[in-house]
N, CA, C and O of each residue as an XYZ file, in Angstrom:
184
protein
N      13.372     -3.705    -22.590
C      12.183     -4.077    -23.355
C      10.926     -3.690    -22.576
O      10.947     -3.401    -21.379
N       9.963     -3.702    -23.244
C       8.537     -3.147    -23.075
C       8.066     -4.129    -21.772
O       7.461     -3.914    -20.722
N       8.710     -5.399    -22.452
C       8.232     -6.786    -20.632
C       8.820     -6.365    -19.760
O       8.043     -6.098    -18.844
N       9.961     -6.114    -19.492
C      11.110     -5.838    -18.388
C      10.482     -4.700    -17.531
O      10.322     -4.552    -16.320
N      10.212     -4.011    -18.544
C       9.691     -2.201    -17.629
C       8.307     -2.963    -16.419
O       8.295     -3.112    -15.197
N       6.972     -3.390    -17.855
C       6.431     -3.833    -16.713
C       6.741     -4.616    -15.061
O       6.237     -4.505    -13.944
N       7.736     -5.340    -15.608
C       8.185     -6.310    -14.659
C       8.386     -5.469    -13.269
O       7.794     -5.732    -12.222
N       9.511     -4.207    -13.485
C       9.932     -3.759    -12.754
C       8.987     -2.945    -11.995
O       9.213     -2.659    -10.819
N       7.743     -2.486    -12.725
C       6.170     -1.181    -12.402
C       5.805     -2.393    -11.153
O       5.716     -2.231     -9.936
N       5.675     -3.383    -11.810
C       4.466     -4.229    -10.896
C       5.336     -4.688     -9.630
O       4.819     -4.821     -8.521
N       6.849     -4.948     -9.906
C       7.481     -4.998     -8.484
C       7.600     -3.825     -7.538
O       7.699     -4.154     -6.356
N       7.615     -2.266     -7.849
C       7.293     -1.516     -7.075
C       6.475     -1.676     -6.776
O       6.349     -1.555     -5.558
N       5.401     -2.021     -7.466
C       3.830     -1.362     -7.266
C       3.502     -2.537     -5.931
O       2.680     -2.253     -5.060
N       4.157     -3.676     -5.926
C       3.862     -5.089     -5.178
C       4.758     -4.565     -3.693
O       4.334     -4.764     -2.555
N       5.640     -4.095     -3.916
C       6.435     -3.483     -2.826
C       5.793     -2.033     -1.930
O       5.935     -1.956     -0.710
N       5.233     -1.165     -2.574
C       4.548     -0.092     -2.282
C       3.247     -0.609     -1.428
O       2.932     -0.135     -0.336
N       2.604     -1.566     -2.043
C       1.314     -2.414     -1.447
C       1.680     -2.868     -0.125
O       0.865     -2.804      0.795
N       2.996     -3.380      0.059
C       3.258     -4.583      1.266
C       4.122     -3.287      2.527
O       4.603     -3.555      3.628
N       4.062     -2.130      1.935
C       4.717     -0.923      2.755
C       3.293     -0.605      3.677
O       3.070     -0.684      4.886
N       2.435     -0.202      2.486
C       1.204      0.544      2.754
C       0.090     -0.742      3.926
O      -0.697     -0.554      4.854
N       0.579     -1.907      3.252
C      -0.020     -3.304      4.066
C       0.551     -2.977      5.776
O      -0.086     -2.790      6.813
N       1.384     -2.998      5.613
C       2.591     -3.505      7.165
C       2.527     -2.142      7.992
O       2.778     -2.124      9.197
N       2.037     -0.553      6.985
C       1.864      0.545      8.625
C       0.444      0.569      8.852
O       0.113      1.020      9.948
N      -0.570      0.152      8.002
C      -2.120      0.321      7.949
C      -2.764     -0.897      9.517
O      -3.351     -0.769     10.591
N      -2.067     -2.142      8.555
C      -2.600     -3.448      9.652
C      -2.382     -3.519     10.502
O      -2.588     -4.717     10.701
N      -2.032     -3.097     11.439
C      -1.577     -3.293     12.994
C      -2.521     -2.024     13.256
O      -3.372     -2.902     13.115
N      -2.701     -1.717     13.318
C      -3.559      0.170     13.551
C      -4.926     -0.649     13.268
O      -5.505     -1.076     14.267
N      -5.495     -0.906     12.001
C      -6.492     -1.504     11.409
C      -6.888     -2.909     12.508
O      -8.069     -3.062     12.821
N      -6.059     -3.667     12.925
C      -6.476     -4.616     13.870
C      -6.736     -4.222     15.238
O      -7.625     -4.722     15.927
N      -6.032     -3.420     15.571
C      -5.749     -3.117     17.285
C      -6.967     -2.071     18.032
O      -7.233     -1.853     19.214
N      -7.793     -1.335     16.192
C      -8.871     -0.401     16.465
C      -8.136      1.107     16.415
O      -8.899      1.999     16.046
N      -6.798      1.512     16.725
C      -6.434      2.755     16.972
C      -6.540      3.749     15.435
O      -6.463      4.975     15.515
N      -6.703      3.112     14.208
C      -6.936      3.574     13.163
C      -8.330      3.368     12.521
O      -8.801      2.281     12.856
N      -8.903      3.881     11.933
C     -10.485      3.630     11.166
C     -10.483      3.717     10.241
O      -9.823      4.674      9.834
N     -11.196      2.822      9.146
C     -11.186      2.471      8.032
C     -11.374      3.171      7.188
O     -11.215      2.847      6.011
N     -11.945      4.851      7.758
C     -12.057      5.829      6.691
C     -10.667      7.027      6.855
O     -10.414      7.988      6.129
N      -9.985      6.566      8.000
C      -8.586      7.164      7.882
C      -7.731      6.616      7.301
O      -6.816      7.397      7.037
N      -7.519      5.323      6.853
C      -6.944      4.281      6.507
C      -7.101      5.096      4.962
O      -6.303      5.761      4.301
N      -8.306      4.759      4.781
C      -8.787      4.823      2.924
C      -8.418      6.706      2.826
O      -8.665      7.235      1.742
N      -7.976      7.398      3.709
C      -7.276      8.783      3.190
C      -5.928      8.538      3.204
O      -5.100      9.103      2.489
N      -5.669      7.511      4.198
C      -3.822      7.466      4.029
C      -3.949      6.718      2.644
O      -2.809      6.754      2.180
N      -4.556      6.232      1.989
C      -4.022      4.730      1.258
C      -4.295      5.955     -0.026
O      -3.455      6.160     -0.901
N      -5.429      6.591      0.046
C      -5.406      7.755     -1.157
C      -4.252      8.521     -1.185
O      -3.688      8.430     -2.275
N      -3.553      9.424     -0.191
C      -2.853     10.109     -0.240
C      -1.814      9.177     -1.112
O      -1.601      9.670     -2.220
N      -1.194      8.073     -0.891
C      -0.035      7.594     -0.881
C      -0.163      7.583     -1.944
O       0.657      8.182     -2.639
N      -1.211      6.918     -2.511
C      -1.040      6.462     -4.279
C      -1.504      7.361     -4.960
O      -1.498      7.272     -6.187
């Protein structure tokens, strides 16, 4: 069904987020990454 599909979009899409979350933040806290390299990885990905 038309609900189910969503169901399943927004659980990738929630899973893809917490991928893109967990290699960005540690880089993003520690300083070794910058927020405008960040926002090209986070473009590329999606």
């Amino acid at each position: 069904s038309a609900l189910w599909q969503r169901a399943l979009l927004a659980e990738q899409e929630s899973l893809q987020l917490a991928e893109l979350r967990d290699a960005l933040l540690p880089g993003l806290m520690s300083g070794t990454i910058r927020v405008k390299d960040a926002e090209r990885v986070v473009g590329e990905a999606v």
